[in-house]
C-alpha positions in Angstrom: 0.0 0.0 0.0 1.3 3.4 -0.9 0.9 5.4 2.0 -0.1 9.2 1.1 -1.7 10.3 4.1 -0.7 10.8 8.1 -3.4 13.0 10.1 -3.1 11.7 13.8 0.0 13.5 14.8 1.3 16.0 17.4 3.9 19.0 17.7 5.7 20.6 20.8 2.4 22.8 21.0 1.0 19.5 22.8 3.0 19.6 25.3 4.5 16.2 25.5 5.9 16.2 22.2 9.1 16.9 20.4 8.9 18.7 16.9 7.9 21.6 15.4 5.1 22.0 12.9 8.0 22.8 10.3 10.0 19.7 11.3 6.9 17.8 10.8 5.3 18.7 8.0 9.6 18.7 6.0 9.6 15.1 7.5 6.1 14.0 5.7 7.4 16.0 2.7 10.9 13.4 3.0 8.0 10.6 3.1 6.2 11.5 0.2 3.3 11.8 1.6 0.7 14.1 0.2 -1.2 14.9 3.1 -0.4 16.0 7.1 -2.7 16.6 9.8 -1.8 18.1 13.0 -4.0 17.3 15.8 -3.0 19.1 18.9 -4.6 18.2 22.0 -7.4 20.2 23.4 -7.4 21.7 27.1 -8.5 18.5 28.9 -5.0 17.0 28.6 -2.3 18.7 31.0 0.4 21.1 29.4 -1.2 21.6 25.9 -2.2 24.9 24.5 -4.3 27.1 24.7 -7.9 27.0 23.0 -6.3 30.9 22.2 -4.5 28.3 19.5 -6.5 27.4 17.5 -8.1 30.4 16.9 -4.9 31.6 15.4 -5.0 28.4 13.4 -5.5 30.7 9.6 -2.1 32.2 10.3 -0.4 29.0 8.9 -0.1 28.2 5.3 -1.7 25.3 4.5 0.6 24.2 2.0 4.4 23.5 2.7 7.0 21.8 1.4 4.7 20.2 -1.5 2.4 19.0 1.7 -1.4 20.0 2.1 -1.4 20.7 5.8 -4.7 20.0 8.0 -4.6 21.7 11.0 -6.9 20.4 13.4 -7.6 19.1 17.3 -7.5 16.1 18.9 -10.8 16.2 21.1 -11.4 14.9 24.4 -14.3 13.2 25.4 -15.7 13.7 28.5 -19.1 11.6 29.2 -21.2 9.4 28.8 -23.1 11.3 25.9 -20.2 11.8 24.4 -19.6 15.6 24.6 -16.4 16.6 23.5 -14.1 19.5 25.7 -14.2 22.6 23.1 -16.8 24.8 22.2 -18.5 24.5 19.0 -16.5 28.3 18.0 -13.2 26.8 18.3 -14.6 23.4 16.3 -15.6 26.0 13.2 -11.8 27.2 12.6 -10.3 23.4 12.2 -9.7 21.3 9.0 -9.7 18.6 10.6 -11.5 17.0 14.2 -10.2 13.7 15.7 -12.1 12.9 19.0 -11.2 10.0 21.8 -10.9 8.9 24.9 -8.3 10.0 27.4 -8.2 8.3 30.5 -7.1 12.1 32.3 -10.3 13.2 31.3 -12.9 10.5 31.2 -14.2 8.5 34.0 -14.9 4.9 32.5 -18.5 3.6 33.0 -20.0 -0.2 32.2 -19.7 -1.5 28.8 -23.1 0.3 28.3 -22.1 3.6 29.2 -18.5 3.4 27.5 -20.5 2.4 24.2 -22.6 5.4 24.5 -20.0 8.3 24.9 -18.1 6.7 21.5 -21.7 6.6 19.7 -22.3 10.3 20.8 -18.8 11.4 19.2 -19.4 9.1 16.2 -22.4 11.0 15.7 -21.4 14.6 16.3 -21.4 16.4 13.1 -18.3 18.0 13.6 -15.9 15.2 14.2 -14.6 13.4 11.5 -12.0 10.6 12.9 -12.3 8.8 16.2 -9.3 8.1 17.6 -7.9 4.8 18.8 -11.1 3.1 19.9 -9.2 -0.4 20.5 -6.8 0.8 22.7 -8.6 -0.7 26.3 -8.9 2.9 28.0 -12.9 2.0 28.1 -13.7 -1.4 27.5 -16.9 -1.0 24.3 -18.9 -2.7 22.7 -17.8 -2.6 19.6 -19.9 -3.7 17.1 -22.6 -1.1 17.5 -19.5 1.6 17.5 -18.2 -0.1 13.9 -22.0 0.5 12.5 -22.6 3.7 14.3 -19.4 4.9 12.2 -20.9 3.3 8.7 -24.4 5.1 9.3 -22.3 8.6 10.4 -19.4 8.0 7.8 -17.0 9.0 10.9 -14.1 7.3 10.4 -12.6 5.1 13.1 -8.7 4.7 13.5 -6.6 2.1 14.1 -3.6 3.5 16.1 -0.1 2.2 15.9 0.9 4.5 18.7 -1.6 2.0 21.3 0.3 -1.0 19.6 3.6 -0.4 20.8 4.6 -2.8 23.6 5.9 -0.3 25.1 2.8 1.2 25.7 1.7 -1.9 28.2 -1.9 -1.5 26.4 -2.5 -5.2 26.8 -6.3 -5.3 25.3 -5.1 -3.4 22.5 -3.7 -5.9 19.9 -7.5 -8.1 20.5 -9.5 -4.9 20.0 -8.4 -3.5 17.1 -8.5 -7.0 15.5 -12.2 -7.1 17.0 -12.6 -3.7 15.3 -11.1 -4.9 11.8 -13.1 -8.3 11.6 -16.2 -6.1 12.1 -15.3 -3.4 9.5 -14.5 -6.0 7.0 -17.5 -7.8 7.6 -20.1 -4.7 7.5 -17.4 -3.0 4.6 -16.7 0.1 7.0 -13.7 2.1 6.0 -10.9 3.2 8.4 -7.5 5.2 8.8 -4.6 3.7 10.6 -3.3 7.0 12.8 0.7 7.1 13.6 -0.1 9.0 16.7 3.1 10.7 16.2 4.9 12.7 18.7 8.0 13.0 16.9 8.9 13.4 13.4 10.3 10.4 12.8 7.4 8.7 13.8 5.0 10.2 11.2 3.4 7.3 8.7 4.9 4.5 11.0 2.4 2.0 11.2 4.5 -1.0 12.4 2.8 -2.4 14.7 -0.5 -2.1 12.5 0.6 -4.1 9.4 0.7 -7.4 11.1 -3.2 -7.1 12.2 -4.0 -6.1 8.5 -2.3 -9.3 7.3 -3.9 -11.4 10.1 -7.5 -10.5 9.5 -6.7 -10.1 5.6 -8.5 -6.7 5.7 -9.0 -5.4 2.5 -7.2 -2.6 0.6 -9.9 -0.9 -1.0 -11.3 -0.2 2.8 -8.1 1.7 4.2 -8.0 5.4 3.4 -4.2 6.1 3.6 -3.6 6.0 0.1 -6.5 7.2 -1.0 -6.2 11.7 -0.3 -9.1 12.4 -2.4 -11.5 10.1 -1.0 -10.3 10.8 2.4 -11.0 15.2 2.0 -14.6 14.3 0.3 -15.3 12.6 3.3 -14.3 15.0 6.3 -15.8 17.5 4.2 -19.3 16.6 4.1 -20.6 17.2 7.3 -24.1 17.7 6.1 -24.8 14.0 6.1 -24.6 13.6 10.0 -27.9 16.1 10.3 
């Protein structure tokens, strides 16, 4: 698969990361990518920016280095009906809106109540990527998440970041393969995320590439390689109405 798009990723402006937008978007450029998003995190998670941030978002070209940049947020969200922690003002002025679950700012629930917080943000006009459902912060029930994204055409991500041993997410690797069985089997698209919080790490998906193989998930339903496809979809809001 020819990988032309990265959209889950992070800069120092996060706080707990270690490039700049330059060095990030120059890296994706040395990748060959075609498209970058930047997904800072919102208020909710401890030393990131400001929401004073992204309201100075249109200062930044949104082409560099032969890159189309998407400048965006990586939401938090915060309850059981799956409210997210930045106000609909803020939401206007991104190009892209990635919400998930933190576990510094969610409480987890039962199954039930874990289910329903993802289904909210599935179904919330504004966001257009939910981010790494499978990794275990809030155990889910995923098969009505998988066709609460088909009928909102929000696209849920597989996260290589979650799959890095490192990471001690232990539920992780059986999740997202939960998560790509069911996407195969209802023909739901997804995006695999790097999560990147370094440069280097931008379009790694390592750890990601053996659960492809294992469930033989099909080509034609990953959106990395396909840019077009991927900016009709997170442009069409109007559907989720």
């Amino acid at each position: 698969m020819n990988i032309l798009l990265d959209v889950h990723t992070h800069t120092v402006a996060s706080g707990h990361a270690f490039s700049s937008l330059q060095e990030m978007v120059h890296t994706a450029s040395e990748k060959h990518l075609q498209i970058l998003g930047v997904t800072e995190h919102t208020p909710g998670i401890p030393g990131t920016c400001h929401p004073i941030y992204f309201r100075n978002l249109h200062v930044v070209p949104r082409k560099m280095y032969g890159i189309e940049l998407l400048l965006g947020a990586e939401l938090n969200i915060i309850d059981y009906m799956g409210n997210i922690d930045l106000e609909e003002l803020y939401l206007q002025m991104l190009d892209i809106k990635i919400a998930g679950i933190h576990s510094l700012c969610y409480t987890p629930g039962n199954i039930e109540e874990n289910t329903s917080a993802m289904i909210g943000a599935i179904s919330n006009p504004y966001i257009d990527i939910i981010s790494h459902p499978g990794d275990g912060t809030a155990t889910l029930l995923f098969e009505p998440v998988v066709l609460a994204s088909k009928k909102y055409g929000t696209l849920l991500e597989i996260n290589n970041s979650s799959l890095n041993p490192v990471r001690h997410k232990t539920e992780a690797r059986k999740n997202n393969i939960e998560i790509l069985q069911l996407c195969k089997k209802y023909e739901v698209p997804v995006i695999l995320g790097s999560d990147a919080h370094i440069s280097f790490d931008i379009a790694n998906y390592e750890n990601i590439y053996p659960l492809l193989q294992e469930t033989e998930f099909p080509q034609e339903l990953i959106i990395n390689d396909k840019p077009e496809t991927f900016k009709k979809r997170i442009n069409v809001t109007s559907q989720k109405l």
